[in-house]
N, CA, C and O atoms as a Tinker XYZ file with bonds, in Angstrom:
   428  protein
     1  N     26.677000   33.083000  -63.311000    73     2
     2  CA    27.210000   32.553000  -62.067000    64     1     3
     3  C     26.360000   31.343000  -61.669000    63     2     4     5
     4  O     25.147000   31.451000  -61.494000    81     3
     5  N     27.121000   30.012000  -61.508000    73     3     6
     6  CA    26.315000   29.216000  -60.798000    64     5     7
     7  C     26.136000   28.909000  -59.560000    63     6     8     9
     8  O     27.184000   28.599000  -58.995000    81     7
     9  N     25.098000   28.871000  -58.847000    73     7    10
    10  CA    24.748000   28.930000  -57.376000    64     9    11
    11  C     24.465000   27.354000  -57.306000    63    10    12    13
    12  O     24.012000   26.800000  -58.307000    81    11
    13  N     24.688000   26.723000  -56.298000    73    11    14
    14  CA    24.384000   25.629000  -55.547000    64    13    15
    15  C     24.308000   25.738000  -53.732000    63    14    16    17
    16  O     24.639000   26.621000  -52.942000    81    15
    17  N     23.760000   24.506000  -53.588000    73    15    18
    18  CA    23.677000   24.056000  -52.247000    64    17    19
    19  C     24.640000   22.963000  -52.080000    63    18    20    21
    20  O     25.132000   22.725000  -50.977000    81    19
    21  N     24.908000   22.341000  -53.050000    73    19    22
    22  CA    26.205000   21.010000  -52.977000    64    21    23
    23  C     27.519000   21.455000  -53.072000    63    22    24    25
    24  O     27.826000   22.458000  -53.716000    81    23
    25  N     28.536000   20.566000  -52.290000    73    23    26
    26  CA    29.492000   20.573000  -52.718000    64    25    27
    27  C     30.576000   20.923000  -54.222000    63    26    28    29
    28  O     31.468000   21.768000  -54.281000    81    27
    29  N     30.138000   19.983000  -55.304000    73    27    30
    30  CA    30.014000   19.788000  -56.357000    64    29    31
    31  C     29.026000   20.230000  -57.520000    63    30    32    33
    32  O     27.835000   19.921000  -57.479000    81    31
    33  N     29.290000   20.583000  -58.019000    73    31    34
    34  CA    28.636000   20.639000  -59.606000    64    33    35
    35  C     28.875000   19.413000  -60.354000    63    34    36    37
    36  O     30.007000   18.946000  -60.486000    81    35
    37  N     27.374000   18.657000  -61.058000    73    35    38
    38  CA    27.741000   18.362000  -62.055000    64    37    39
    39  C     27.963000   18.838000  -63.428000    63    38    40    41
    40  O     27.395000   19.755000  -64.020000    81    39
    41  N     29.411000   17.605000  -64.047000    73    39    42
    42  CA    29.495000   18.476000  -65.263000    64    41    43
    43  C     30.532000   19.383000  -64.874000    63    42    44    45
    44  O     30.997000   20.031000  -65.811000    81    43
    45  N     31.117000   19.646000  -63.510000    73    43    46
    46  CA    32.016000   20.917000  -63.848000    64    45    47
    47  C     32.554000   20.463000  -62.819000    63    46    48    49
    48  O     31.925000   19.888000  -61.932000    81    47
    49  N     34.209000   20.736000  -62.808000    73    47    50
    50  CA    35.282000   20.187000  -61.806000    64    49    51
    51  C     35.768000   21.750000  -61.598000    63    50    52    53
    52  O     35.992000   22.681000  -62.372000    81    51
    53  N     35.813000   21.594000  -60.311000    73    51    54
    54  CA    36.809000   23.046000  -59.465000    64    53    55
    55  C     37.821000   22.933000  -59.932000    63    54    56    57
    56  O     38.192000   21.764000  -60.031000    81    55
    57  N     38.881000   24.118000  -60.502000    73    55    58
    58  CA    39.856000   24.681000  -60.460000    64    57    59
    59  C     40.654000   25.218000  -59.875000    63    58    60    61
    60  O     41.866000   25.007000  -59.845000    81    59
    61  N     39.565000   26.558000  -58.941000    73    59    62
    62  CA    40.424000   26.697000  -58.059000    64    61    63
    63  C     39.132000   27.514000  -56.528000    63    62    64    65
    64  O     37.943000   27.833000  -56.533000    81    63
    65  N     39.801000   27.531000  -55.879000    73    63    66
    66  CA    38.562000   27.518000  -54.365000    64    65    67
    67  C     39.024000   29.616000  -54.312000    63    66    68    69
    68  O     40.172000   30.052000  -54.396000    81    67
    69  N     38.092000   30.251000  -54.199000    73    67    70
    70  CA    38.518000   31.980000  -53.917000    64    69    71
    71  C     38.351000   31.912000  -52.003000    63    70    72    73
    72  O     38.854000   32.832000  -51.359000    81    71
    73  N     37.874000   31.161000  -51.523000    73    71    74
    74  CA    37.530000   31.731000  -50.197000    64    73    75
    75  C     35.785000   31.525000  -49.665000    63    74    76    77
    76  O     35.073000   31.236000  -50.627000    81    75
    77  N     35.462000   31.567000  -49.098000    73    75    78
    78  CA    34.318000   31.987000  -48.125000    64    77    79
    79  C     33.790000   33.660000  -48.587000    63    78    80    81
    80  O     34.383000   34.726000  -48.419000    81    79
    81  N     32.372000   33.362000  -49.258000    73    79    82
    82  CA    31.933000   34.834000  -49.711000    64    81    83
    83  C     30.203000   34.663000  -48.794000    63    82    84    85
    84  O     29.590000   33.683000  -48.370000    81    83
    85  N     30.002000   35.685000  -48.801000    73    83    86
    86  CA    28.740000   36.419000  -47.899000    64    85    87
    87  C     27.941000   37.372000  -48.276000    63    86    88    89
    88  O     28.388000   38.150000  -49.119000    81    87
    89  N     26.574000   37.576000  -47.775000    73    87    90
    90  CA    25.855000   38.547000  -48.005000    64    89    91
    91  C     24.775000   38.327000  -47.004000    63    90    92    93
    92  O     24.220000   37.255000  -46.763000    81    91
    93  N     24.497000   39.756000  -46.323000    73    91    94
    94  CA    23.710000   39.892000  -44.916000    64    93    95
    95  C     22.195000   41.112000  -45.583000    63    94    96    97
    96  O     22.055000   41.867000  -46.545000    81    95
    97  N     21.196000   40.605000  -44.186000    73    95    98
    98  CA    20.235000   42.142000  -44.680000    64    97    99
    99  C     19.623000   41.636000  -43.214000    63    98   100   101
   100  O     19.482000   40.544000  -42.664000    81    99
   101  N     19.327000   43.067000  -42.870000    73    99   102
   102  CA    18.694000   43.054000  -41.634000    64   101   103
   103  C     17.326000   43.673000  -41.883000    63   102   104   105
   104  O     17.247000   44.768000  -42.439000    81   103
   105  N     16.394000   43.096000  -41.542000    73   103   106
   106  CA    14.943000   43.502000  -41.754000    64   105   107
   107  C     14.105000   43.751000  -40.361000    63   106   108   109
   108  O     13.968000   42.948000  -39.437000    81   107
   109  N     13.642000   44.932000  -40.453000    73   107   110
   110  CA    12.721000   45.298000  -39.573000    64   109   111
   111  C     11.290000   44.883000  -39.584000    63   110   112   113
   112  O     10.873000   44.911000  -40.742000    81   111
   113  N     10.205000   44.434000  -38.561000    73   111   114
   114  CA     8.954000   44.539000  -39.127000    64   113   115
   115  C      8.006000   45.397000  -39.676000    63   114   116   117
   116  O      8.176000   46.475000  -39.106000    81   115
   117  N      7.501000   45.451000  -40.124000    73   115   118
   118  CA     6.365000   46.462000  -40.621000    64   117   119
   119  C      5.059000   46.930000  -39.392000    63   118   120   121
   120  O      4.623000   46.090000  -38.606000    81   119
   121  N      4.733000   47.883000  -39.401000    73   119   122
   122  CA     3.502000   48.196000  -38.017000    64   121   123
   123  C      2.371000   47.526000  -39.073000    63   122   124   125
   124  O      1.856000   46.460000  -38.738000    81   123
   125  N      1.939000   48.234000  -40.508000    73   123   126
   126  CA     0.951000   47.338000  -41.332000    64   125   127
   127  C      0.934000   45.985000  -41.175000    63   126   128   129
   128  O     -0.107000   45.464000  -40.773000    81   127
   129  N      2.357000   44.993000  -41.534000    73   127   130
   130  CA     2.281000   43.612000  -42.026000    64   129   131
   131  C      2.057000   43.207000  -40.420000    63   130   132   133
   132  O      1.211000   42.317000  -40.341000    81   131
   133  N      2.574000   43.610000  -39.133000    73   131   134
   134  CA     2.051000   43.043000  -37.906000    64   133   135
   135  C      0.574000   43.340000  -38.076000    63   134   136   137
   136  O     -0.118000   42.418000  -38.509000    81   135
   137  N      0.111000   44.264000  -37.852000    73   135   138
   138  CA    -0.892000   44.242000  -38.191000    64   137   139
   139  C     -1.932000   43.185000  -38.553000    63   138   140   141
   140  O     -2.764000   42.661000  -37.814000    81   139
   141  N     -1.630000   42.923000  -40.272000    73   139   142
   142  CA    -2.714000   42.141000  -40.359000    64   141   143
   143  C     -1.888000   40.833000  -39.924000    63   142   144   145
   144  O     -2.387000   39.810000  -40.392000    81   143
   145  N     -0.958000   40.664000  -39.288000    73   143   146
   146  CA    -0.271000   39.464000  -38.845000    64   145   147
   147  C     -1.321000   38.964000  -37.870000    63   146   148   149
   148  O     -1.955000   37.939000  -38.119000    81   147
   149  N     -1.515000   39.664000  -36.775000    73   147   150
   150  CA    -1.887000   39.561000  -35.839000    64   149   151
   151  C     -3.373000   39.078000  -35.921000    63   150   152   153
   152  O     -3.831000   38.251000  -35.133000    81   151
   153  N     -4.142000   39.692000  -37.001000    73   151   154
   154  CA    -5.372000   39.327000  -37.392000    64   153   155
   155  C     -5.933000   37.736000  -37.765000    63   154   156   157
   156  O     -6.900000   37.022000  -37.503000    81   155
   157  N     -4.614000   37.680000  -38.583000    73   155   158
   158  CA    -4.609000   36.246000  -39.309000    64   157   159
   159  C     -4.243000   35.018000  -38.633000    63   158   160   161
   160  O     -4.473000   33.842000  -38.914000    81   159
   161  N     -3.326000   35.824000  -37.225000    73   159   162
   162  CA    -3.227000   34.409000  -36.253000    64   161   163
   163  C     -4.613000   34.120000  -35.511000    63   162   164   165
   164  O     -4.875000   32.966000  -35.170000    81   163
   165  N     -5.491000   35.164000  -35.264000    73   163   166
   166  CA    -6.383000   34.831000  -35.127000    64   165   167
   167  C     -7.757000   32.808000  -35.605000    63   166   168   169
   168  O     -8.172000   31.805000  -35.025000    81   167
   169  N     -7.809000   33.575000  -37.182000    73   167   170
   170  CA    -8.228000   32.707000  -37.802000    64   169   171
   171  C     -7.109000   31.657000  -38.583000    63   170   172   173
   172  O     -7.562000   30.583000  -38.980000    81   171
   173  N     -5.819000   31.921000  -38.782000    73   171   174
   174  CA    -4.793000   30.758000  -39.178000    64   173   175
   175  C     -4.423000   31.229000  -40.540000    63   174   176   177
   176  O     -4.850000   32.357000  -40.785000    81   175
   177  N     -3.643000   30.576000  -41.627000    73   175   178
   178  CA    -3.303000   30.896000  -42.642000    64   177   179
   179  C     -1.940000   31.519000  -42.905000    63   178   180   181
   180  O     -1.480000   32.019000  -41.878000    81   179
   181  N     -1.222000   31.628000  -43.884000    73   179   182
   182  CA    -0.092000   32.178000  -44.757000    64   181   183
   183  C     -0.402000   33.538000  -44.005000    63   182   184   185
   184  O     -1.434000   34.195000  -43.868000    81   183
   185  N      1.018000   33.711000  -43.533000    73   183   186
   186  CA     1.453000   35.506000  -43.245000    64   185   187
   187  C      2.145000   35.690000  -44.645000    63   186   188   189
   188  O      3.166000   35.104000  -45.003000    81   187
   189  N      1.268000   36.789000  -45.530000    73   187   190
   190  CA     1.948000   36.963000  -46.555000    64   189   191
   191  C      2.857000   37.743000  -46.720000    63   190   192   193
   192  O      3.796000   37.574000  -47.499000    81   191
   193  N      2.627000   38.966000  -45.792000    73   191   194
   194  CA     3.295000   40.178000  -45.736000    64   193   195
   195  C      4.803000   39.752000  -45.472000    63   194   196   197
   196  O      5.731000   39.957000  -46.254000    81   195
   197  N      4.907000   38.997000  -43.982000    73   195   198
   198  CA     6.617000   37.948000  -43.835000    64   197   199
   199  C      6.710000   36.692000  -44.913000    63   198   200   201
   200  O      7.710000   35.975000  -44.925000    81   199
   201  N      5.851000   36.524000  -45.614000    73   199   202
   202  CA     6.502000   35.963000  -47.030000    64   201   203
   203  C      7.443000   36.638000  -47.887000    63   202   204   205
   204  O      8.590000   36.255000  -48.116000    81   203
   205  N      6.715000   37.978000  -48.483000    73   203   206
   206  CA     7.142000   38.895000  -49.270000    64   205   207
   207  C      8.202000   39.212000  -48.249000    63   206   208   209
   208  O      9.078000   38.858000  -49.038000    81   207
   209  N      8.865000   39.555000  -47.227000    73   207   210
   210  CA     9.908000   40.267000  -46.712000    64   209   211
   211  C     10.698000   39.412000  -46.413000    63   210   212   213
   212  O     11.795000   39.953000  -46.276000    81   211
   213  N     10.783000   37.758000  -46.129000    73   211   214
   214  CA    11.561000   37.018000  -46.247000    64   213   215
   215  C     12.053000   36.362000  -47.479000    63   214   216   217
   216  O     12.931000   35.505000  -47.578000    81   215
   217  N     11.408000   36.857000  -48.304000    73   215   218
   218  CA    11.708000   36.378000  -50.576000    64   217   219
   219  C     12.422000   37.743000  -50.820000    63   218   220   221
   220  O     13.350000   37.669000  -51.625000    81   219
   221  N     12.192000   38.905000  -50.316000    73   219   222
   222  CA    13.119000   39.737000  -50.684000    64   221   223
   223  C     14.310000   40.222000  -49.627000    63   222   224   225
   224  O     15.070000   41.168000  -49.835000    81   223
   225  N     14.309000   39.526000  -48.663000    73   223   226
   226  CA    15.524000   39.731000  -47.634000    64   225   227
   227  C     16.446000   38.465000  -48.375000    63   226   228   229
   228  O     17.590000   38.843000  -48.624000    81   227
   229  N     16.150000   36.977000  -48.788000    73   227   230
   230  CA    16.873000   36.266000  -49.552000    64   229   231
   231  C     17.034000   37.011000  -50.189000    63   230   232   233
   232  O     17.535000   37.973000  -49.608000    81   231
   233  N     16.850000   37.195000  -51.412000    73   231   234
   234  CA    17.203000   37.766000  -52.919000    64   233   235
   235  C     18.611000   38.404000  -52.366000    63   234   236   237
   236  O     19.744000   37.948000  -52.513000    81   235
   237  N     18.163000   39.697000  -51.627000    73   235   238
   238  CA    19.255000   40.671000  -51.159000    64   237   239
   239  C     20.505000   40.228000  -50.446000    63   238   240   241
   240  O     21.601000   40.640000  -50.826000    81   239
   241  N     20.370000   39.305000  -49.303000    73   239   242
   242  CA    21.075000   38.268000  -49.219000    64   241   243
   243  C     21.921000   37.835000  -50.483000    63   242   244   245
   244  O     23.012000   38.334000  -50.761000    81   243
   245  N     21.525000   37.213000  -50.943000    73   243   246
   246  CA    22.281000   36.394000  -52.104000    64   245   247
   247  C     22.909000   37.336000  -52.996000    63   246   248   249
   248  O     24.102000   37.053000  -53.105000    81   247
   249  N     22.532000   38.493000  -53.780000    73   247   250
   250  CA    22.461000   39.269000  -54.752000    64   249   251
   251  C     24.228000   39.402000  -53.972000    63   250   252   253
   252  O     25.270000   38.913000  -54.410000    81   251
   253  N     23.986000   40.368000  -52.523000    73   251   254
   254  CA    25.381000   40.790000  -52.220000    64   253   255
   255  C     26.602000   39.498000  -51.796000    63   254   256   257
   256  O     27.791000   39.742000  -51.592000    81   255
   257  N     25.970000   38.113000  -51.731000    73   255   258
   258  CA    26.788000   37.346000  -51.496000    64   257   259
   259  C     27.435000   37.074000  -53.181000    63   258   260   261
   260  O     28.611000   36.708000  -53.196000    81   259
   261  N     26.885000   37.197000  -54.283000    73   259   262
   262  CA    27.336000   37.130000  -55.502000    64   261   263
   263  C     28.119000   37.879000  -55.749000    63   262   264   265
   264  O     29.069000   37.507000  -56.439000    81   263
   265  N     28.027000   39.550000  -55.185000    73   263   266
   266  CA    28.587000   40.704000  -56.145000    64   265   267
   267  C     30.097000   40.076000  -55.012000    63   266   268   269
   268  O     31.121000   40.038000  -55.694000    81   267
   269  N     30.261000   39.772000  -54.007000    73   267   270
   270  CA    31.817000   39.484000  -53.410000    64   269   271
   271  C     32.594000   38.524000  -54.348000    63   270   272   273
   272  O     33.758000   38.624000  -54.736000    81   271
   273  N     31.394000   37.286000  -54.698000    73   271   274
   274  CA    32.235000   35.984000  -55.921000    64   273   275
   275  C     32.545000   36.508000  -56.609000    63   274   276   277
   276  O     33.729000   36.221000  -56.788000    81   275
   277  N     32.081000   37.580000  -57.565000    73   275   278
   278  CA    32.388000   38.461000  -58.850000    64   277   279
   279  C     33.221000   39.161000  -58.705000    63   278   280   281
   280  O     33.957000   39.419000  -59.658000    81   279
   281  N     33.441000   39.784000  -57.353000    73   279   282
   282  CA    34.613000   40.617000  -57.317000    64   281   283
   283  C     36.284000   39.998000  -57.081000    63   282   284   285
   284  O     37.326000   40.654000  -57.080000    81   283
   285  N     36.107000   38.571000  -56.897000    73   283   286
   286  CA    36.923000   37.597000  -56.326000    64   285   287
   287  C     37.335000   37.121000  -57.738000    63   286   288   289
   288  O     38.539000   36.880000  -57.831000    81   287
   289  N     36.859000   36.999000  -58.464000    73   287   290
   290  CA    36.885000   36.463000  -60.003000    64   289   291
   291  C     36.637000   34.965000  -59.899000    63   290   292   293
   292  O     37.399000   34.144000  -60.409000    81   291
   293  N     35.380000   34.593000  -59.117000    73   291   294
   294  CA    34.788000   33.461000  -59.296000    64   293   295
   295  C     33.492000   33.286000  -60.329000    63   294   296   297
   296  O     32.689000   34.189000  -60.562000    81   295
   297  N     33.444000   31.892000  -60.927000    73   295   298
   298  CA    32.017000   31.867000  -61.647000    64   297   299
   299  C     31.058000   30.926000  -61.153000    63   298   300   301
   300  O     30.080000   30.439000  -61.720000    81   299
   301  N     31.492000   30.762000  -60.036000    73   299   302
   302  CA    30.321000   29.788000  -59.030000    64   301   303
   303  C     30.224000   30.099000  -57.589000    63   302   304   305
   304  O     31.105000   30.808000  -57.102000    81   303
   305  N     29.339000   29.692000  -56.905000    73   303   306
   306  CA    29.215000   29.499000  -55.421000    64   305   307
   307  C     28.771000   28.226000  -55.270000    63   306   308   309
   308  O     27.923000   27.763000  -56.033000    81   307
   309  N     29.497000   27.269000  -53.889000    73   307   310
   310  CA    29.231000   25.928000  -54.048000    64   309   311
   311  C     28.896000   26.103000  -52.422000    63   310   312   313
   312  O     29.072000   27.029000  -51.630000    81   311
   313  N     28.321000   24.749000  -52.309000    73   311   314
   314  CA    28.086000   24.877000  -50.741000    64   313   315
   315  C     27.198000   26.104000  -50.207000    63   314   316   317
   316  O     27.707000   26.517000  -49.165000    81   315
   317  N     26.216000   26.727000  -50.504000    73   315   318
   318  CA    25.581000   27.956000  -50.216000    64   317   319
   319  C     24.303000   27.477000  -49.612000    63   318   320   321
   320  O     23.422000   26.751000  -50.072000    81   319
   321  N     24.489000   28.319000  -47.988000    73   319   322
   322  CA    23.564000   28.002000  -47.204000    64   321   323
   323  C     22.993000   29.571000  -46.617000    63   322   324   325
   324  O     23.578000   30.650000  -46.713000    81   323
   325  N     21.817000   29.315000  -46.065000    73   323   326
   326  CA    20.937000   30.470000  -45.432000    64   325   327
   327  C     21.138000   30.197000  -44.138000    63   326   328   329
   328  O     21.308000   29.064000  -43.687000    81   327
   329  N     21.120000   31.560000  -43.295000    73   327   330
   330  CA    20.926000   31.246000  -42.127000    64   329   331
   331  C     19.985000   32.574000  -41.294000    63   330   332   333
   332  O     20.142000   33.560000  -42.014000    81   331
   333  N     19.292000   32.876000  -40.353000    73   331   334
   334  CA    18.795000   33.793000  -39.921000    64   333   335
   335  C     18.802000   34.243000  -38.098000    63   334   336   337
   336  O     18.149000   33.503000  -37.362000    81   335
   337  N     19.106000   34.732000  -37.840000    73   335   338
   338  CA    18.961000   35.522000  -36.270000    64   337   339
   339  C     18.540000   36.711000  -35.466000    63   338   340   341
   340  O     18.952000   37.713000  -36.049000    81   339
   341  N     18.050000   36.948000  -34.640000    73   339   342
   342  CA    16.805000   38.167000  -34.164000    64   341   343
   343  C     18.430000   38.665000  -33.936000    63   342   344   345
   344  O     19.556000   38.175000  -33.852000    81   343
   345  N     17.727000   40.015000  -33.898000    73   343   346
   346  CA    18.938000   41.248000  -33.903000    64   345   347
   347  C     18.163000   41.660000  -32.859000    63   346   348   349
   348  O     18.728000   41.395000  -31.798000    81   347
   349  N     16.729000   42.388000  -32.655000    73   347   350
   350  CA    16.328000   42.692000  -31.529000    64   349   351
   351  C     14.650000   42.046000  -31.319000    63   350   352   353
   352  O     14.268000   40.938000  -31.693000    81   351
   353  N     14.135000   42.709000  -30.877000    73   351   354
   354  CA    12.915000   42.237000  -31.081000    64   353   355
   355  C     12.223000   43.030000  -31.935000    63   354   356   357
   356  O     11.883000   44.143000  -31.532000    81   355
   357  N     11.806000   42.506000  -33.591000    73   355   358
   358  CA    10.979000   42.904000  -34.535000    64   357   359
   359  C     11.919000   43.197000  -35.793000    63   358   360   361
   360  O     11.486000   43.715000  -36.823000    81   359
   361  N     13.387000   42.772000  -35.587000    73   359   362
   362  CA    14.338000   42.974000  -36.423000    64   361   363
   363  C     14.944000   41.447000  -36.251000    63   362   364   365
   364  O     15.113000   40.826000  -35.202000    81   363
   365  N     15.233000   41.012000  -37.680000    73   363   366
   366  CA    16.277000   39.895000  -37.370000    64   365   367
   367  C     17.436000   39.641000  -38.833000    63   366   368   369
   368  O     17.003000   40.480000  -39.623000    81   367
   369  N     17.857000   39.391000  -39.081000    73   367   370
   370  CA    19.149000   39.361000  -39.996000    64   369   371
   371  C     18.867000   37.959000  -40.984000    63   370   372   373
   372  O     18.387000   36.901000  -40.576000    81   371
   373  N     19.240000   38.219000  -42.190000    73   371   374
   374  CA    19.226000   36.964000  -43.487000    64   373   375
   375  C     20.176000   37.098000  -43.470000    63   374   376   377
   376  O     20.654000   38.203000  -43.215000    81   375
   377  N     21.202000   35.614000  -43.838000    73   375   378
   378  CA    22.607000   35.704000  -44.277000    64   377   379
   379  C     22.445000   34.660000  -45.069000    63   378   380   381
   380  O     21.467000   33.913000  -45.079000    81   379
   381  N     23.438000   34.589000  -45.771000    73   379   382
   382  CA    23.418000   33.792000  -46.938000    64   381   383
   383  C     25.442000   33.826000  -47.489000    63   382   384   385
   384  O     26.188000   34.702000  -47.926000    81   383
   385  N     25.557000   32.750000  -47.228000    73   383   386
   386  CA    27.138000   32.169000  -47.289000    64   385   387
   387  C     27.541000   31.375000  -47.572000    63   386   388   389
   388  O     27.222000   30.469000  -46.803000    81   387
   389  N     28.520000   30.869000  -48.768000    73   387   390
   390  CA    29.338000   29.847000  -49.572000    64   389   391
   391  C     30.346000   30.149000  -49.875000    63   390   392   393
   392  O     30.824000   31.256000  -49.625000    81   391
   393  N     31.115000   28.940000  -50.693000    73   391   394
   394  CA    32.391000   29.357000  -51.065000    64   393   395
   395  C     32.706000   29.484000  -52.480000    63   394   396   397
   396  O     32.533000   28.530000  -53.239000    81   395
   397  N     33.181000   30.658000  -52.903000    73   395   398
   398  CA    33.381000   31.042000  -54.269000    64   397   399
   399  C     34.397000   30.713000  -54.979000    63   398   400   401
   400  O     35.436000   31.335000  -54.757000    81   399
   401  N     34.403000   29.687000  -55.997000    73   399   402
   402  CA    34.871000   28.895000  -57.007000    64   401   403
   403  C     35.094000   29.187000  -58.358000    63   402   404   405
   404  O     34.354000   29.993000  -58.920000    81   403
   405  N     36.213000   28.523000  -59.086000    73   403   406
   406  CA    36.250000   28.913000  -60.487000    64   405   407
   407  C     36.329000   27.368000  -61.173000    63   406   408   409
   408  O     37.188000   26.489000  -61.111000    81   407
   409  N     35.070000   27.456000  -61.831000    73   407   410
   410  CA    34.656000   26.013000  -62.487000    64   409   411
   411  C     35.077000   25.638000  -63.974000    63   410   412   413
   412  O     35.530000   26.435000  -64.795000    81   411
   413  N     34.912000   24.673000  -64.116000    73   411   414
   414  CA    35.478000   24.610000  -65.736000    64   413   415
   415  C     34.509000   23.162000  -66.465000    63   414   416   417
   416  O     34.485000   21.993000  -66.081000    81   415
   417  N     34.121000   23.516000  -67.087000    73   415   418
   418  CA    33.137000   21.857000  -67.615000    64   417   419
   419  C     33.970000   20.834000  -67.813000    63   418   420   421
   420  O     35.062000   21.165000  -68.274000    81   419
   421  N     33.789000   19.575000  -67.591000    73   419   422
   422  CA    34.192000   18.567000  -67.547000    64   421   423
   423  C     34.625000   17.916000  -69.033000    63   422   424   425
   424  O     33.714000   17.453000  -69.719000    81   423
   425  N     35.620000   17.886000  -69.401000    73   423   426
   426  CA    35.908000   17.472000  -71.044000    64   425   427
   427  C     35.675000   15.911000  -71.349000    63   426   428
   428  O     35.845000   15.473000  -72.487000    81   427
């Protein structure tokens, strides 16, 4: 499956457009990763702990925005953007949304 952020692929002309496909994850904080969050704002530096939970809230994101293209019988996503919003306080939501395409290489 090819993923983009553009419109277009090069090398490959659309065939045909499936629709608008998606994939969501809602993540809670951790009492540990606040924790040493809180420590580290202290002295400054990389929160690693909301590194690691925002690289695997993408992934998950994306993973389920793919399995919808696949089920659509697309072999691309074009136009694929992230977006994120607090759900409450210490919870907030990854989304991840494009439109699922059937590509063909350019002869």
């Amino acid at each position: 499956m090819i993923v983009v952020n553009t419109e277009t692929i090069a090398g490959y002309e659309v065939r045909e457009s499936k629709g608008l496909v998606q994939g969501n994850t809602i993540r809670a904080k951790h009492l540990g990763r606040d924790f040493a969050a809180s420590l580290k704002n202290l002295v400054g530096g990389e929160l690693r702990g909301y590194t690691e939970l925002l690289i695997e809230a993408r992934r998950q994101a994306l993973e389920r925005m793919l399995a919808q293209a696949e089920q659509l019988g697309a072999n691309a996503v074009v136009n694929v953007r992230f977006t994120t919003s607090a759900i409450t306080q210490g919870a907030a939501e990854l989304y991840a949304y494009g439109t699922a395409v059937v590509v063909e290489p350019v002869k």
